[in-house]
C-alpha positions as CSV (number, residue, x, y, z in Angstrom):
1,X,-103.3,-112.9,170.2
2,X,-100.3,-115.2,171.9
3,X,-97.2,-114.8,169.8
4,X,-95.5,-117.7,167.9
5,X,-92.6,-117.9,170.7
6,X,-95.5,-118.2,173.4
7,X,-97.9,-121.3,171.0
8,X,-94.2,-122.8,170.9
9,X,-93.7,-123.2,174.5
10,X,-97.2,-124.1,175.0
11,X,-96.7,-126.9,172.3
12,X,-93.9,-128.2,173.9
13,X,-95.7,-128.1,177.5
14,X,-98.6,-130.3,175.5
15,X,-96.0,-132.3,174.2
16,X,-94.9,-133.1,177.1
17,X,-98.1,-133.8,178.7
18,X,-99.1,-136.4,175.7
19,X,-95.8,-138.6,176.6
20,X,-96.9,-138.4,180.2
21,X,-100.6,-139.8,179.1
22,X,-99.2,-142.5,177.4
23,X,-98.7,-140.6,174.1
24,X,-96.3,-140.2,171.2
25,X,-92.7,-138.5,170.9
26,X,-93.2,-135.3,169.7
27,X,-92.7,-135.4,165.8
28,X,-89.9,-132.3,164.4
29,X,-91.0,-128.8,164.9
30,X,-92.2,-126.7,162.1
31,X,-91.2,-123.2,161.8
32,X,-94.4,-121.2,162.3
33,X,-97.1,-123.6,164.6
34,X,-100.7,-123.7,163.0
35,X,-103.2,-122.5,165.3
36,X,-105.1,-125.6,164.5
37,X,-105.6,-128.9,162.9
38,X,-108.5,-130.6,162.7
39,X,-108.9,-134.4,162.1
40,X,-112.0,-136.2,161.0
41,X,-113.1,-139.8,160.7
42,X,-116.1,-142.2,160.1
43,X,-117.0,-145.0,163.5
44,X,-115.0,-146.9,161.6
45,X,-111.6,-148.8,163.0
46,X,-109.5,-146.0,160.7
47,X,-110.5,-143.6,163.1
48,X,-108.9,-145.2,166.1
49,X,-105.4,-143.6,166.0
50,X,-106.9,-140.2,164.5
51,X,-108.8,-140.0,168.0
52,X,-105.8,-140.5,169.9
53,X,-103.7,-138.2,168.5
54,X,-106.3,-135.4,169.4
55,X,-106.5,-136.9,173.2
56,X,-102.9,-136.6,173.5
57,X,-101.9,-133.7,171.6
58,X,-99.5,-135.6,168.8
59,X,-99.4,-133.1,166.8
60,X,-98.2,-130.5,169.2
61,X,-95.0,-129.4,167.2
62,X,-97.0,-128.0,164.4
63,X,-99.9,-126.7,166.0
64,X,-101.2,-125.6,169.0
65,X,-104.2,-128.1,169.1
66,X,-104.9,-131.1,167.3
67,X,-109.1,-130.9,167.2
68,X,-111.1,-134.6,165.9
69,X,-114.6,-134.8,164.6
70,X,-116.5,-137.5,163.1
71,X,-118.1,-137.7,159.9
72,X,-121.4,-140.6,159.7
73,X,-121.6,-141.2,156.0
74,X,-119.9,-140.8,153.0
75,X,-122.1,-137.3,151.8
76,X,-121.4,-135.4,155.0
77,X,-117.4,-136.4,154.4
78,X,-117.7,-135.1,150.6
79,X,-118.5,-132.0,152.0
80,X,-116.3,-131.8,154.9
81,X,-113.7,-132.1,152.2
82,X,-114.9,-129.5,150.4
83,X,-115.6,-127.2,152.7
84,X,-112.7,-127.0,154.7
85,X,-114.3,-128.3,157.9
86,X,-111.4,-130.8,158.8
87,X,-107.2,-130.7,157.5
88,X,-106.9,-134.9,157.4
89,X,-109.7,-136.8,156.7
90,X,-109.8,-140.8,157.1
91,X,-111.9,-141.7,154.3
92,X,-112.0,-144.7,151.6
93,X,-109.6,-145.1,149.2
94,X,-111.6,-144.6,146.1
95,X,-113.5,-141.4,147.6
96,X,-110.3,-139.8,148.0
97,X,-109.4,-140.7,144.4
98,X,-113.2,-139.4,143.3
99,X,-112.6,-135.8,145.2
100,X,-109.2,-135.6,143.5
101,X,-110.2,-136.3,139.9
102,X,-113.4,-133.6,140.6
103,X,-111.1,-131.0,141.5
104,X,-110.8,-130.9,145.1
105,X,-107.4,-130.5,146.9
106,X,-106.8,-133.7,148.1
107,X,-103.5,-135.5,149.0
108,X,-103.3,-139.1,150.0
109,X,-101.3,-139.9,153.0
110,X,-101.3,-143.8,153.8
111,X,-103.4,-146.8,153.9
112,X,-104.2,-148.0,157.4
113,X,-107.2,-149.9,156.9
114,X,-106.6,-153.1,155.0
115,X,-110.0,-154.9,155.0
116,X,-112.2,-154.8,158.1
117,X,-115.5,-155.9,156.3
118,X,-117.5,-159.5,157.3
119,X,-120.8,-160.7,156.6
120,X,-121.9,-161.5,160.4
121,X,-125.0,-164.0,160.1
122,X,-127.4,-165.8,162.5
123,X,-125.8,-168.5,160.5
124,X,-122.9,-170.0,161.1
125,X,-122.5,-172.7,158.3
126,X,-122.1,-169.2,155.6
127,X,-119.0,-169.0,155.4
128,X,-118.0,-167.5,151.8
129,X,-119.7,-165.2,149.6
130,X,-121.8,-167.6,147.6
131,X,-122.6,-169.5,151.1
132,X,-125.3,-166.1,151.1
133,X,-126.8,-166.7,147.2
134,X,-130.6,-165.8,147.2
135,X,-130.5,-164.4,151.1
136,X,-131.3,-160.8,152.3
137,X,-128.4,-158.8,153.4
138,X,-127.9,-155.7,154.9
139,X,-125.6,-153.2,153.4
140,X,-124.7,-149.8,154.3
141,X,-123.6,-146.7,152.3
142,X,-125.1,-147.8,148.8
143,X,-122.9,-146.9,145.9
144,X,-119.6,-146.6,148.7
145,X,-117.7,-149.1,150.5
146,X,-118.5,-151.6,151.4
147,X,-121.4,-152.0,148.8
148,X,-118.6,-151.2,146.5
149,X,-116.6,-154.5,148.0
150,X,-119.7,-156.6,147.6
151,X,-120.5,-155.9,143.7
152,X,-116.6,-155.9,143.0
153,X,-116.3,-160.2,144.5
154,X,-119.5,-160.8,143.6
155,X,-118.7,-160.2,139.8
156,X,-115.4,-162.2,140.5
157,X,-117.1,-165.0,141.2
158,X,-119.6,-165.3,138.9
159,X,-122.6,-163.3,140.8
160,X,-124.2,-160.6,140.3
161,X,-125.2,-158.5,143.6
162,X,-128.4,-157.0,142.8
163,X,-129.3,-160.6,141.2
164,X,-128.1,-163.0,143.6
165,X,-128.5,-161.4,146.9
166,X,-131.7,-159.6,148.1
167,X,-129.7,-156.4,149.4
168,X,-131.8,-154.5,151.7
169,X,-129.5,-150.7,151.7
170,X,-129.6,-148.8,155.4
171,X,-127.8,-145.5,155.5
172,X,-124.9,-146.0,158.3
173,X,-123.6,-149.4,159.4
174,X,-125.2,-149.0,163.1
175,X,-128.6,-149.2,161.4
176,X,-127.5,-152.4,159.6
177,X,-126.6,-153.2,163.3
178,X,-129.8,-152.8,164.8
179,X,-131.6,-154.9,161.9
180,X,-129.2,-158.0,162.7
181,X,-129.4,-158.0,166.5
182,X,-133.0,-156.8,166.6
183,X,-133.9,-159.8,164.4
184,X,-135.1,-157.8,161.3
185,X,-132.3,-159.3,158.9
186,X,-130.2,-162.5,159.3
187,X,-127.3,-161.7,157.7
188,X,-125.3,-157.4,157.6
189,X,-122.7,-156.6,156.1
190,X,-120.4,-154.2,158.7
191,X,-117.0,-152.5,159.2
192,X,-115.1,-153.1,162.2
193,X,-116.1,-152.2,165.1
194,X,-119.3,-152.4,164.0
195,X,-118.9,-156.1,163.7
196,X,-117.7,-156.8,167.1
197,X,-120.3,-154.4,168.7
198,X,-122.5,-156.8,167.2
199,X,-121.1,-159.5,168.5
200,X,-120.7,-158.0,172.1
201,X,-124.2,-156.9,172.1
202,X,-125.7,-160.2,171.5
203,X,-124.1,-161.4,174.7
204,X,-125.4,-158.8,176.7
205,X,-128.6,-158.0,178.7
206,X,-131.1,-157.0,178.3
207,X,-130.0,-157.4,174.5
208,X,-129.2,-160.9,174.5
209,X,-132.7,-161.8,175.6
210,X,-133.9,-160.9,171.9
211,X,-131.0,-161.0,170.0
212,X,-130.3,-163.7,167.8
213,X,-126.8,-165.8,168.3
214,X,-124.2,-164.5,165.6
215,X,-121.1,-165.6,163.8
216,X,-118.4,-164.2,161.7
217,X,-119.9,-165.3,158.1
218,X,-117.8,-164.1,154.5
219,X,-114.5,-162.3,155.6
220,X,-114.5,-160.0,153.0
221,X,-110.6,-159.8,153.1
222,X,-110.1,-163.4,152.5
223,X,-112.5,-163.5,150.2
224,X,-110.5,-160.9,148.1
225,X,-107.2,-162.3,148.5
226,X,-108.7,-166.1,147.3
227,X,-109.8,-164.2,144.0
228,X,-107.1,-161.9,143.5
229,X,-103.9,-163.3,144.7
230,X,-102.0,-160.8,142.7
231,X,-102.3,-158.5,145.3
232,X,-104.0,-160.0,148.0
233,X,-105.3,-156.9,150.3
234,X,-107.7,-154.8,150.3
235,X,-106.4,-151.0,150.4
236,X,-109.6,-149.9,151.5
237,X,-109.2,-146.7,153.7
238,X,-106.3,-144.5,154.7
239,X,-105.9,-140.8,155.8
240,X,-105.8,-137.8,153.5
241,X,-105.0,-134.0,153.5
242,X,-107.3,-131.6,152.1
243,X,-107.5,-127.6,151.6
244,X,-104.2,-125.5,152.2
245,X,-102.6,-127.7,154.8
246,X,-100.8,-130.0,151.9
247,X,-99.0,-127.1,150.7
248,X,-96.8,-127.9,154.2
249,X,-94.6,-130.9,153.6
250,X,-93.7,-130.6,157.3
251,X,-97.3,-130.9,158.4
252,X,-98.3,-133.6,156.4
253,X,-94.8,-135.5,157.6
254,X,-96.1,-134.9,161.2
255,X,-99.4,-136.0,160.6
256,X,-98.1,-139.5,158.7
257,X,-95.5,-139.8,161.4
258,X,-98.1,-139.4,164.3
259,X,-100.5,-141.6,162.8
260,X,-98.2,-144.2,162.3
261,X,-97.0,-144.1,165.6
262,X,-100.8,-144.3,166.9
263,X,-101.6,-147.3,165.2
264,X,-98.5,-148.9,167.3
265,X,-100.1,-147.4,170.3
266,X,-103.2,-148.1,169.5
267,X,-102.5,-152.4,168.9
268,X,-100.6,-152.5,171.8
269,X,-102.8,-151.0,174.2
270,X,-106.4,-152.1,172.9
271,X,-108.6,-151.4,175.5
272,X,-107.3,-147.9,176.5
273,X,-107.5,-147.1,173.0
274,X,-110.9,-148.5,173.4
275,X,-111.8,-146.3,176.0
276,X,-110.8,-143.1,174.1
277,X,-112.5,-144.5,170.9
278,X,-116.0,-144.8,172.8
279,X,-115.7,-141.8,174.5
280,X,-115.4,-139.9,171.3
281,X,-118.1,-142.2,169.2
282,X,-121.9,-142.6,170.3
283,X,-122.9,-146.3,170.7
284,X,-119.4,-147.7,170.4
285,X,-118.1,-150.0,173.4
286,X,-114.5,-150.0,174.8
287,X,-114.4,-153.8,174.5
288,X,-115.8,-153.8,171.1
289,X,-113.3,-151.4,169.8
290,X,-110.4,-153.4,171.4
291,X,-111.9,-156.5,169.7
292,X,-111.8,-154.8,166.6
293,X,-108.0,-153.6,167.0
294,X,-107.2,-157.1,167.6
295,X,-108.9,-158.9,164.5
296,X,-108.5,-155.8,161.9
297,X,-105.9,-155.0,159.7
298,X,-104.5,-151.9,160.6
299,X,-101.2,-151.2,159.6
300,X,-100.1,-147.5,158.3
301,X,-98.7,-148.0,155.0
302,X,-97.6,-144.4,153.3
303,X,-98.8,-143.9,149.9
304,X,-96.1,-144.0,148.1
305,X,-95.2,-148.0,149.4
306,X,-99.1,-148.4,148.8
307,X,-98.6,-147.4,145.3
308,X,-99.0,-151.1,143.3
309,X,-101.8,-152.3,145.7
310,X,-103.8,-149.1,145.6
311,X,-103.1,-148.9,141.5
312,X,-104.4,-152.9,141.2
313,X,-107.5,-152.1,143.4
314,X,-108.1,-148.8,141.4
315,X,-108.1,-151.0,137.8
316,X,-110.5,-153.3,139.2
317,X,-113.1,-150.6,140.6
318,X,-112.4,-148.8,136.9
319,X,-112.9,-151.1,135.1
320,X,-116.3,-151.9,136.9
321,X,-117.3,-148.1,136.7
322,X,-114.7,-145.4,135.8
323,X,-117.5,-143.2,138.0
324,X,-116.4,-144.6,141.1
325,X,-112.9,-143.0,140.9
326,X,-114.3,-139.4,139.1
327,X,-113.4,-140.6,135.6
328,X,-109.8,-141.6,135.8
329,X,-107.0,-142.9,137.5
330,X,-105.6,-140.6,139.5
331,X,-101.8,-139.4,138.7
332,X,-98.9,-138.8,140.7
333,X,-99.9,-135.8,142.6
334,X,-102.5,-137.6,144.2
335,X,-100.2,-139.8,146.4
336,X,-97.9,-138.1,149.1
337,X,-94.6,-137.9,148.3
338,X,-92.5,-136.9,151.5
């Protein structure tokens, strides 16, 4: 086995190498490298800067490699969590406030993902929510975001979900995909970059022979901050540590720092991070992830700032169903505290 002295210069060599690729300064050294750290996230836009701090090693000060896997729906990410599989996990808001209140070690690091939902529709006279009363809609991850999204704006305005939209539930958002551009559904509901893989697809052959024209319907973002202008996003995802890794406050600064940093590289370079995206994710398109860093809102917020948006979001899902966040608010411990 190397010693530490050895995994130290190697880091640094790493580090060095990820600055030459285009990467990120090296974040402060910790006293003892891991051997490991493993990140995790969905094909969702939250994953972007996750990916590229595995492809260039932005971690390298505080372990030897930096490892990302995906997770595809919210059950194989509950146990992922729990069983150790990943370190930092880019998950929803309220799941990482469910696994906390059930027990499991889970520290929240930041928000990143600040509403990247839209209902994209053969239609393009929907515009708002109620533009889609009585129509079918697909809607991925039932009982998660962004069904969760859907049921909270509906009752806002006066609708109920189940009632006033004929939701047709698909397990992952690239099977709500496939209805919409395949013709089976007129309107989806989808996360970025689902939405502009749509979009892209629909313009391409052969797809575009048989796919139907579509248009950004319902913004989901705007429709929140029209209905709650007391706090007027949408913390709906972030990253979180999990398992023994949050007993390292120098770990978890290095992983907020990095990720941070990422999301900068990340909106300024939209196509390479793109191409990295894609190459990591199955059915994902470089263009189609640079169109979805350009229209989402992705901007790493740490916890702790996050606090009075992610406590007014909370309320609202609580008081819809206290299930949805395991029971209870969650208390201090939950949020990072560098």
């Amino acid at each position: 086995m190397p010693s530490f002295s050895r995994l130290n210069r190697r880091a640094a060599l790493r580090a060095a190498g990820a600055l030459a690729l285009g990467g990120l300064p090296a974040v402060r050294a910790a006293a003892a490298p891991l051997p490991r750290i493993m990140l995790s996230g969905p094909p969702a836009i939250v994953s972007a800067p996750l990916i590229h701090m595995a492809e260039t090693n932005a971690l390298a000060a505080v372990a030897a490699q930096t490892g990302f896997t995906s997770w595809r729906d919210p059950d194989q990410l509950r146990v992922m969590a729990l069983g150790g599989k990943a370190d930092v996990l880019a998950m929803p808001s309220n799941v990482a406030a469910n696994l906390y209140n059930r027990g499991a070690g889970v520290t929240l690091l930041n928000i990143s993902t600040w509403g990247a939902l839209w209902i994209v529709t053969r239609d393009g006279a929907r515009r708002t929510l109620a533009d889609f009363r009585g129509e079918e809609i697909a809607v991925p991850f039932r009982g998660d975001m962004p069904d969760l999204m859907l049921q909270l704006l509906a009752a806002r305005q006066g609708l109920d979900a189940r009632r006033d939209f004929r939701v047709r539930y698909v397990p992952t958002p690239m099977e709500a995909m496939q209805l919409l551009i395949t013709r089976r559904v007129r309107h989806a509901l989808l996360a970025e970059p689902a939405v502009s893989m749509a979009l892209r697809k629909t313009q391409s052959f052969p797809v575009g022979l048989i796919a139907p024209e579509l248009h950004r319907g319902a913004d989901l973002q705007q429709e929140w901050g029209r209905v709650f202008q007391r706090a007027p996003r949408i913390p709906q995802a972030g990253i979180a540590a999990v398992g023994a890794v949050r007993a390292q406050p120098a770990v978890l600064a290095a992983v907020a720092e990095a990720y941070a940093r990422s999301v900068a590289w990340c909106r300024a370079n939209p196509l390479e991070c793109g191409r990295m995206v894609a190459a990591r994710m199955d059915l994902l398109t470089p263009e189609a992830v640079a169109d979805a860093v350009a229209t989402s809102q992705l901007d790493a917020v740490p916890a702790q700032r996050a606090r009075a948006e992610i406590d007014f979001f909370f309320q609202q899902l609580f008081a819809r169903d206290p299930a949805l966040l395991g029971g209870k608010l969650p208390d201090d411990k939950f949020f990072h505290a560098p």
